[in-house]
MARSE-353143 format. One record per residue: residue in three letters; x, y, z of N, C-alpha, C, CB in turn. Coordinates in pm, whole numbers, padded with zeros to 5 digits, always signed. Glycine has a CB too. Layout:
! MARSE-353143
ALAXYZXYZXYZXYZ
...
***
This chain:
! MARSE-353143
UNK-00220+02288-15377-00117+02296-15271-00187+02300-15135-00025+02423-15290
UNK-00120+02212-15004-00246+02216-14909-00167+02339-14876-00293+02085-14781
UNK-00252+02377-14728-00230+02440-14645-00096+02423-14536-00339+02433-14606
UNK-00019+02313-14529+00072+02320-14456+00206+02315-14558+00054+02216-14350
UNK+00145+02278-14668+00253+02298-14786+00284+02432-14819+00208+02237-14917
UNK+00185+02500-14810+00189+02656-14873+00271+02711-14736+00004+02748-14909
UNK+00242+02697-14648+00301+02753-14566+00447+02724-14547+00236+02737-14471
UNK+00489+02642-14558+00657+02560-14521+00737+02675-14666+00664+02291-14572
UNK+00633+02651-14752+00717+02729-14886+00714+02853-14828+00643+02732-15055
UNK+00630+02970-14790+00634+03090-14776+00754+03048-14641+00473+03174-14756
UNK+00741+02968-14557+00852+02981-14441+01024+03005-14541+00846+02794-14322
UNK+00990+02911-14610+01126+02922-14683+01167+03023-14771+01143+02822-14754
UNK+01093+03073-14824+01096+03212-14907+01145+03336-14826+00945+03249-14960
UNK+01075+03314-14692+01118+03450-14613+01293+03408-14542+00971+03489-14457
UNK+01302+03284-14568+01447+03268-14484+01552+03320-14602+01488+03079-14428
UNK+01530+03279-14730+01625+03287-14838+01639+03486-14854+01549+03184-15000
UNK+01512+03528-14896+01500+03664-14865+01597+03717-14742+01352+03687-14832
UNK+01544+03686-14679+01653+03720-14532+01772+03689-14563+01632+03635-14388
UNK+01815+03621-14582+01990+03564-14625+02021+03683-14706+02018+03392-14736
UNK+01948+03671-14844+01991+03790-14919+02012+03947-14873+01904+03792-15012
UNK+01905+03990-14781+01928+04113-14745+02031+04147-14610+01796+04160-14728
UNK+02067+04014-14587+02146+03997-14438+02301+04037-14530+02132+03789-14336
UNK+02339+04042-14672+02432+04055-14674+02523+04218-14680+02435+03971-14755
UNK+02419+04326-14701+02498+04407-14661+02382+04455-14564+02571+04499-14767
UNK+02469+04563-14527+02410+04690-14424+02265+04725-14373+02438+04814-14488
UNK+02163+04697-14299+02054+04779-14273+02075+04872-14223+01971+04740-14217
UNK+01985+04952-14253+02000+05140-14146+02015+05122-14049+01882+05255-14120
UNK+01949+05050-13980+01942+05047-13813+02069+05002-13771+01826+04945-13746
UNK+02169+04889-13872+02307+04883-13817+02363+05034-13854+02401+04751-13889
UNK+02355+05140-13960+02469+05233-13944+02490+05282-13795+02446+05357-14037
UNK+02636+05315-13778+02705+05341-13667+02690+05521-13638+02864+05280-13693
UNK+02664+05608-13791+02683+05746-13778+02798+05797-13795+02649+05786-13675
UNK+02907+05688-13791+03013+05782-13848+03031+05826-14010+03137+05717-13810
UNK+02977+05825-14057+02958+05889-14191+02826+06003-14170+02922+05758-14315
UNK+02792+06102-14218+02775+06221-14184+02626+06208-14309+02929+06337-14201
UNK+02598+06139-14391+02449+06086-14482+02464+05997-14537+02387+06160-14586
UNK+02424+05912-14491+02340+05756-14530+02272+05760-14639+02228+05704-14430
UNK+02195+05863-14681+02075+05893-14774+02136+05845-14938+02029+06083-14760
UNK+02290+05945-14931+02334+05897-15073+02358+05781-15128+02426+05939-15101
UNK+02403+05686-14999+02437+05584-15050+02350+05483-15166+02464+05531-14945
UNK+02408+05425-15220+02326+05303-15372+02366+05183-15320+02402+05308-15572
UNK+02301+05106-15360+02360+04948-15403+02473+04940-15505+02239+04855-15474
UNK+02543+04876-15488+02637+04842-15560+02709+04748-15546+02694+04911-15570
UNK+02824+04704-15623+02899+04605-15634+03038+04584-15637+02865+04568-15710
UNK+03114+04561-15500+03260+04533-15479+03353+04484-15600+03267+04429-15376
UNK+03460+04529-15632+03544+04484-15741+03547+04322-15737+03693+04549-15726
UNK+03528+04283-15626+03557+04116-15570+03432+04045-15572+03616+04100-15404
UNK+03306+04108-15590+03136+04064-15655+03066+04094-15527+03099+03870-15715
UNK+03107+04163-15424+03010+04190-15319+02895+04313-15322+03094+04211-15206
UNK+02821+04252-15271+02670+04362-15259+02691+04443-15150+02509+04283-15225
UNK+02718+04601-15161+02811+04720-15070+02711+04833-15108+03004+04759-15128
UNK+02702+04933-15014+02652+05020-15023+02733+05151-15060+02593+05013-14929
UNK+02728+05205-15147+02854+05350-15175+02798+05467-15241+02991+05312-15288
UNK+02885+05567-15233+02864+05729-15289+03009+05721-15359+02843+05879-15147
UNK+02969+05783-15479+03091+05834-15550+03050+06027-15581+03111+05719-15723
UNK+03143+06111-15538+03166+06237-15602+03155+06193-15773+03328+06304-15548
UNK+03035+06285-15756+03049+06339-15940+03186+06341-16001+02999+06509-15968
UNK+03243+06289-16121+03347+06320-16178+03475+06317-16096+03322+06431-16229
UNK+03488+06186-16001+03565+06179-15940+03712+06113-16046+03501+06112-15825
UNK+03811+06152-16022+03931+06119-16158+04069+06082-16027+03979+06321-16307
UNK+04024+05960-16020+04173+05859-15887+04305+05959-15967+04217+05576-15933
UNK+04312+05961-16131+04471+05970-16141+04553+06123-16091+04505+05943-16313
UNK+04456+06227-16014+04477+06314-15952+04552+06308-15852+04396+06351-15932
UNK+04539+06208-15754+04612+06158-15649+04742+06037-15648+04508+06116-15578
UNK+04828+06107-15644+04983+06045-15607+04988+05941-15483+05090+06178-15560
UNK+04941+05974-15405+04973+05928-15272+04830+05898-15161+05075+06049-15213
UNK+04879+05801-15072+04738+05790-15023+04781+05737-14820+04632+05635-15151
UNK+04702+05838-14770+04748+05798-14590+04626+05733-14567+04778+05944-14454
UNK+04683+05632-14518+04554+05533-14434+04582+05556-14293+04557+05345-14463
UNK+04477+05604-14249+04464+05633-14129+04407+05507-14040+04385+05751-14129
UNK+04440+05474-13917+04413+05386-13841+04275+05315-13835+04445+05434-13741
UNK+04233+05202-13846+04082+05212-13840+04071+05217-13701+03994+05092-13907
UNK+03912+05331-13681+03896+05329-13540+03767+05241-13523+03885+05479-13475
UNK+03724+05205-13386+03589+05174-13369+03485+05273-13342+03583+05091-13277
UNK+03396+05257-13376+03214+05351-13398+03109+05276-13376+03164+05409-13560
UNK+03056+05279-13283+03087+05358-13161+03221+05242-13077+02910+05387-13053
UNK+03231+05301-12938+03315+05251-12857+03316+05086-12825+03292+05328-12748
UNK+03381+05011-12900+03348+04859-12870+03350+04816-12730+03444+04768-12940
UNK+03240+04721-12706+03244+04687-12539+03326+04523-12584+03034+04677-12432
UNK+03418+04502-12549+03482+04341-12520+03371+04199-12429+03640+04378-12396
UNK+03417+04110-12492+03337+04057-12416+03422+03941-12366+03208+04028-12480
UNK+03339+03787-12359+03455+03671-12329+03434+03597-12473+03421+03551-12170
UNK+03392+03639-12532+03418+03591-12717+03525+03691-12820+03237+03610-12813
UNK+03487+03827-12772+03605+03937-12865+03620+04028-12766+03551+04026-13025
UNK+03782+04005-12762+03855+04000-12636+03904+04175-12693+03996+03842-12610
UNK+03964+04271-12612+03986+04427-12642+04163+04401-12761+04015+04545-12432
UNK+04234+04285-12717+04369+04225-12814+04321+04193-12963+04437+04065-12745
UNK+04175+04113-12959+04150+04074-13102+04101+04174-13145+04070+03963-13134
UNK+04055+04301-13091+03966+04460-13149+04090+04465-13186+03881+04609-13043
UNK+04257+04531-13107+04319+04586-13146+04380+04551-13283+04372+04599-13062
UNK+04368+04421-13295+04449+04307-13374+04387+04345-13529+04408+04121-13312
UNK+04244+04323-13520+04208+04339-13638+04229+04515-13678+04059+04275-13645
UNK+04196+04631-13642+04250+04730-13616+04388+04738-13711+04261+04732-13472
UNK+04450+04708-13636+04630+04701-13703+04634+04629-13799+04754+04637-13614
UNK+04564+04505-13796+04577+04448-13911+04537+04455-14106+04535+04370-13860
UNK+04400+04572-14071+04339+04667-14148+04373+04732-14230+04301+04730-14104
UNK+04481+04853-14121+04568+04897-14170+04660+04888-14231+04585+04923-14138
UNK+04758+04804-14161+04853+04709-14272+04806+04671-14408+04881+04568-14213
UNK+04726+04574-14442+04607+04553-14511+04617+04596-14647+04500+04616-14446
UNK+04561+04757-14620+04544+04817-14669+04648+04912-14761+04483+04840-14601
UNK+04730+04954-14662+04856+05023-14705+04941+04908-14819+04957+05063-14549
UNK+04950+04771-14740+04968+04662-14849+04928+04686-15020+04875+04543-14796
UNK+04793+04676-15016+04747+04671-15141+04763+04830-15210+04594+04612-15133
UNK+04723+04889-15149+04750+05039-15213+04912+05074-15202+04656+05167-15119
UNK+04973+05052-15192+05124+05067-15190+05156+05016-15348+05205+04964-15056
UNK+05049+04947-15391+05074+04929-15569+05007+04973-15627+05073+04816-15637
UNK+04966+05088-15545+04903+05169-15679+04898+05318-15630+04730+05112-15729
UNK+04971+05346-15502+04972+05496-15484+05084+05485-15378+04817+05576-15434
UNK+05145+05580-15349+05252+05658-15283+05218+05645-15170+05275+05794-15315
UNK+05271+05580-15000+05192+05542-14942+05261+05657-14821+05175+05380-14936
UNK+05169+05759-14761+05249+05893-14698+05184+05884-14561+05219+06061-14783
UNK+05267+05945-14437+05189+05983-14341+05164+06124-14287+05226+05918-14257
UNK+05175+06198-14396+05105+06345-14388+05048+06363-14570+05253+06495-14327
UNK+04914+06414-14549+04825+06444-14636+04855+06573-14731+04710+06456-14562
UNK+04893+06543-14824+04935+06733-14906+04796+06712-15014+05165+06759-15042
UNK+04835+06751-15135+04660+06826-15176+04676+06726-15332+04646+07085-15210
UNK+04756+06638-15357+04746+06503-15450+04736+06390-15339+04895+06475-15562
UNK+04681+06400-15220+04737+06276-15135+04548+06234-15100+04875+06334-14955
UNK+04520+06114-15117+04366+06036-15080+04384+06009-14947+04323+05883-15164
UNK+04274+06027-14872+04324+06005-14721+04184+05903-14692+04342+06180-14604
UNK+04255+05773-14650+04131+05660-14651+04085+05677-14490+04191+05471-14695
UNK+03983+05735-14463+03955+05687-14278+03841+05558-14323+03848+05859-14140
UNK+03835+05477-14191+03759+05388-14224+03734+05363-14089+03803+05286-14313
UNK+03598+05328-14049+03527+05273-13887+03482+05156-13905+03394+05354-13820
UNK+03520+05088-13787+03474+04926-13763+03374+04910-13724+03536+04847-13680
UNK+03211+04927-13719+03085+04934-13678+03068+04883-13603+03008+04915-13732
UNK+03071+04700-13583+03051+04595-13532+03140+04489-13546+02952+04568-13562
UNK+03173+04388-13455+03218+04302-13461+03125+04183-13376+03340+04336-13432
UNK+03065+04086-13463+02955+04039-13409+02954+03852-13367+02846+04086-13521
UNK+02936+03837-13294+02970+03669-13292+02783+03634-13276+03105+03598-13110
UNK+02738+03543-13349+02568+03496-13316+02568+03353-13384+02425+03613-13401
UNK+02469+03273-13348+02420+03171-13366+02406+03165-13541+02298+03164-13276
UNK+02505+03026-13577+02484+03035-13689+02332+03030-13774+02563+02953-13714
UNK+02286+03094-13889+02156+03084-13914+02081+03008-13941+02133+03130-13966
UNK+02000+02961-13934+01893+02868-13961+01903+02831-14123+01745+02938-13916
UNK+01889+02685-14110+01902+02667-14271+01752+02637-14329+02012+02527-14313
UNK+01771+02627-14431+01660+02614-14525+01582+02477-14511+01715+02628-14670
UNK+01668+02387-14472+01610+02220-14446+01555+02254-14290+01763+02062-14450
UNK+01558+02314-14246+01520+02366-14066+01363+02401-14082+01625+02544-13995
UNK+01286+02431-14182+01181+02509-14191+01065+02424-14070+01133+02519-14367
UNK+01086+02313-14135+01032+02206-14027+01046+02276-13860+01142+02047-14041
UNK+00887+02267-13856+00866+02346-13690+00920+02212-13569+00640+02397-13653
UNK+00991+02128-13557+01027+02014-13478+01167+02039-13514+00959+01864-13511
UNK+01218+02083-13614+01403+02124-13652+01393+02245-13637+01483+02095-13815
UNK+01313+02357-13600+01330+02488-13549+01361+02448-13442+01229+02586-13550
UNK+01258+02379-13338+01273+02348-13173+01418+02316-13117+01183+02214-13132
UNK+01458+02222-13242+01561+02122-13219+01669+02237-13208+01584+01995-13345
UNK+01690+02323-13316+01826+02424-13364+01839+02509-13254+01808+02526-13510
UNK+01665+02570-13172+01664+02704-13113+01758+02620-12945+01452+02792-13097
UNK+01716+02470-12962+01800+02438-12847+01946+02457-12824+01786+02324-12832
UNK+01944+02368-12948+02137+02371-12944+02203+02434-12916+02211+02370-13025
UNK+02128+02609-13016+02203+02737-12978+02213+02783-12835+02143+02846-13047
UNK+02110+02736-12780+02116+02769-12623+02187+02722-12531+02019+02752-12569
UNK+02233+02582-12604+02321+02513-12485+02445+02535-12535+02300+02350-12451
UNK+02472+02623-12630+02638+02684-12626+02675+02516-12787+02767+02652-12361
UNK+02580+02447-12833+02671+02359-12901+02646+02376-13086+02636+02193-12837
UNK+02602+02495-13099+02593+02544-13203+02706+02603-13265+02508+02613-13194
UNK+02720+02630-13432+02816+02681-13480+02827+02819-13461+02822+02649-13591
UNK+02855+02899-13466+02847+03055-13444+02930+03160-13568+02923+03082-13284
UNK+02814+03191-13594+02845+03299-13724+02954+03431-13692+02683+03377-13771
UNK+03062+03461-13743+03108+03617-13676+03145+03700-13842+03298+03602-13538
UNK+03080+03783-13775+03057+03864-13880+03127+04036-13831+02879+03853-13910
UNK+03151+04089-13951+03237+04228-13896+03122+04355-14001+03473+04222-13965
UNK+03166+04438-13969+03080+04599-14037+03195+04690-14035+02930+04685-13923
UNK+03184+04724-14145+03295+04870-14166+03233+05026-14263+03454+04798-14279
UNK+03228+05090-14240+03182+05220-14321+03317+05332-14312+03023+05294-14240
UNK+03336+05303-14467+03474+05388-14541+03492+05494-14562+03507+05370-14649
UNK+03535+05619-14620+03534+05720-14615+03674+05757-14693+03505+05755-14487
UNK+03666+05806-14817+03819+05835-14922+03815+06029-14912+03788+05753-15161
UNK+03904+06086-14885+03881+06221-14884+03983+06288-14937+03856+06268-14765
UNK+03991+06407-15008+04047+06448-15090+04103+06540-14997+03982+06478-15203
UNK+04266+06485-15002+04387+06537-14914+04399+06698-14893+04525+06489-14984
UNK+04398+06752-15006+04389+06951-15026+04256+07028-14973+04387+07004-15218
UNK+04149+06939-14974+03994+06971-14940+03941+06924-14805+03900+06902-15047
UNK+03937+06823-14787+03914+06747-14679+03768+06703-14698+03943+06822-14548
UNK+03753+06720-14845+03603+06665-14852+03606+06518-14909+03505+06763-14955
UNK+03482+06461-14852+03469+06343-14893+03470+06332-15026+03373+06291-14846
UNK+03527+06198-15068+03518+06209-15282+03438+06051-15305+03754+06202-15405
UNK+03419+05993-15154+03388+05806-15188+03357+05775-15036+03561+05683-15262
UNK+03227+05720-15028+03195+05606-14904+03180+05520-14938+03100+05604-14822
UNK+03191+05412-14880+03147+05278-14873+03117+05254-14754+03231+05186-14916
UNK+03006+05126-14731+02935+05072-14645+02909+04931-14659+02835+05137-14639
UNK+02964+04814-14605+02985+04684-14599+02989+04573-14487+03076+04685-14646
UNK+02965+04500-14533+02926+04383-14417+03057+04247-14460+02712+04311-14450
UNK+03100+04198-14399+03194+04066-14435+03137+03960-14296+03407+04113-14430
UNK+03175+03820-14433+03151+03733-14244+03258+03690-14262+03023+03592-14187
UNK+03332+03626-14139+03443+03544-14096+03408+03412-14129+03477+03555-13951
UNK+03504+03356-14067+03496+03172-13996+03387+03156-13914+03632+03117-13883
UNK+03332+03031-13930+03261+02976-13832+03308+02973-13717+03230+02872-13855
UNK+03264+03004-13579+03321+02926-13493+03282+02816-13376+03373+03000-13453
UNK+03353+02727-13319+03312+02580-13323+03179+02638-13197+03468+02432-13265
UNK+03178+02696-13116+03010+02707-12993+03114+02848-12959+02958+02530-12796
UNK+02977+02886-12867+03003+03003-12757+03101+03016-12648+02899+03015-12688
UNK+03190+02912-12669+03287+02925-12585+03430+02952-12659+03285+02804-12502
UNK+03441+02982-12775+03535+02955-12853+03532+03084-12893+03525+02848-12946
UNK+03672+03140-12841+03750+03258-12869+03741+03342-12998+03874+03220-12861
UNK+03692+03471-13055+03731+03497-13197+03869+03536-13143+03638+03618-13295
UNK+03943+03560-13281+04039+03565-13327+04095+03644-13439+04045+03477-13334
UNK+04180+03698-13476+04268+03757-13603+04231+03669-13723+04443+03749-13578
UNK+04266+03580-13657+04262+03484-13799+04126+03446-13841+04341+03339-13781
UNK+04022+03437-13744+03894+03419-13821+03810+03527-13903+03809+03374-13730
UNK+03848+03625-13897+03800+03746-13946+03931+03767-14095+03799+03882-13794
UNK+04022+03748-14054+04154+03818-14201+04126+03777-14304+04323+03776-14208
UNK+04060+03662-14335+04009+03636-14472+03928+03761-14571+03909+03518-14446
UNK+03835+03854-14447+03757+03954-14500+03854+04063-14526+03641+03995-14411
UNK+03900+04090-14419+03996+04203-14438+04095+04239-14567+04079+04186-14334
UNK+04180+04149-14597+04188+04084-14692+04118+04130-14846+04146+03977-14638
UNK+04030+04080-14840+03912+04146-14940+03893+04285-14912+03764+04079-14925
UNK+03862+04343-14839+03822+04456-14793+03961+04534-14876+03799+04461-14613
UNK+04083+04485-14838+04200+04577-14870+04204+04577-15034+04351+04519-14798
UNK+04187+04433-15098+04224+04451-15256+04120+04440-15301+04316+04362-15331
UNK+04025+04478-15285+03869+04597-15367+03942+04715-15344+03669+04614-15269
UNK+03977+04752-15211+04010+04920-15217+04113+04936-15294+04049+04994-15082
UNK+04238+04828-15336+04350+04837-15468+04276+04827-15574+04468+04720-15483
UNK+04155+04752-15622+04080+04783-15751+03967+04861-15755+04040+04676-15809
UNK+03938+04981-15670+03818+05042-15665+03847+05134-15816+03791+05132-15507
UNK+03737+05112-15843+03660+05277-15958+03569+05309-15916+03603+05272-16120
UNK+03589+05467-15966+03436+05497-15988+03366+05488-16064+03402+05578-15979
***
């Protein structure tokens, strides 16, 4: 194998690697609204996603009747920009919620005060991220790096948007946590840097996000 061969392969090895670990959570993204990181595992979404979670020992769902979803908030304070506007924060926000109450409405009692059979879902929006779509694998080529790192610069690149959420299920009578989760979803492409996110490019995840939480076990 020469020397510029060996190298193009290790270039490509570290991009695919990267893809893979780009799909959930690094530490340095947690936001802190969950109170230890440490417990969390790898694991696997009812829907086949790679998620980070804690389950309470001997946790038993058929204890709980009823379940309040509380608003998702943002963690920390989202700054708006001229890509995700403070309407599309609120949008997805409300839309979450809905979402959610949707899918769990078939399978628990859906309340807005917490008694001591009632699951109380809080959940934080970490990030909401718009970036240059990623470099592909046929790119390894140092003359199609040059070429890509341009495009992105002149605004005529595709653009990746991607969202972060860290969950939190708490046991209505206790107020202790019984379930985290920690997850990454991407949206729609969108067409360059001038092009608005939206509700709709992100609801596909949400979506998911809501009916895993209608088929979660522990």
């Amino acid at each position: 194998m020469t020397k510029q061969l060996f190298t193009a392969f290790g270039l490509t090895t570290s991009l695919l690697l990267a893809g893979c670990s780009s799909q959930t959570t690094k530490p340095e993204q947690y936001s802190g609204f969950l109170g230890d990181y440490s417990i969390l595992k790898p694991a696997t979404s009812p829907s086949g996603a790679p998620v980070l979670r804690w389950v309470a020992p001997g946790l038993d769902l058929h204890r709980y009747s009823s379940v309040l979803v509380e608003k998702p908030q943002f963690y920390p304070r989202p700054q708006p920009s001229a890509q995700v506007s403070q309407k599309t924060l609120d949008d997805i926000a409300n839309y979450l919620q809905q979402a959610m109450q949707r899918e769990l409405g078939g399978r628990l009692r859906i309340v807005t005060q917490a008694d001591k059979d009632t699951l109380v879902l809080r959940s934080a929006i970490s990030a909401v991220n718009v970036s240059p779509e990623g470099l592909k694998v046929y790119e390894v080529i140092p003359i199609a790096l040059v070429v890509a790192a341009a495009s992105a610069a002149a605004g005529t690149r595709d653009e990746d948007s991607s969202i972060f959420i860290e969950m939190q299920a708490l046991d209505g009578g206790t107020s202790k946590p019984v379930a985290e989760v920690v997850r990454k979803g991407s949206g729609l492409q969108l067409e360059n840097d001038s092009t608005q996110l939206t509700l709709k490019d992100i609801k596909p995840v949400l979506d998911v996000w809501a009916k895993d939480a209608h088929n979660f076990k522990p």
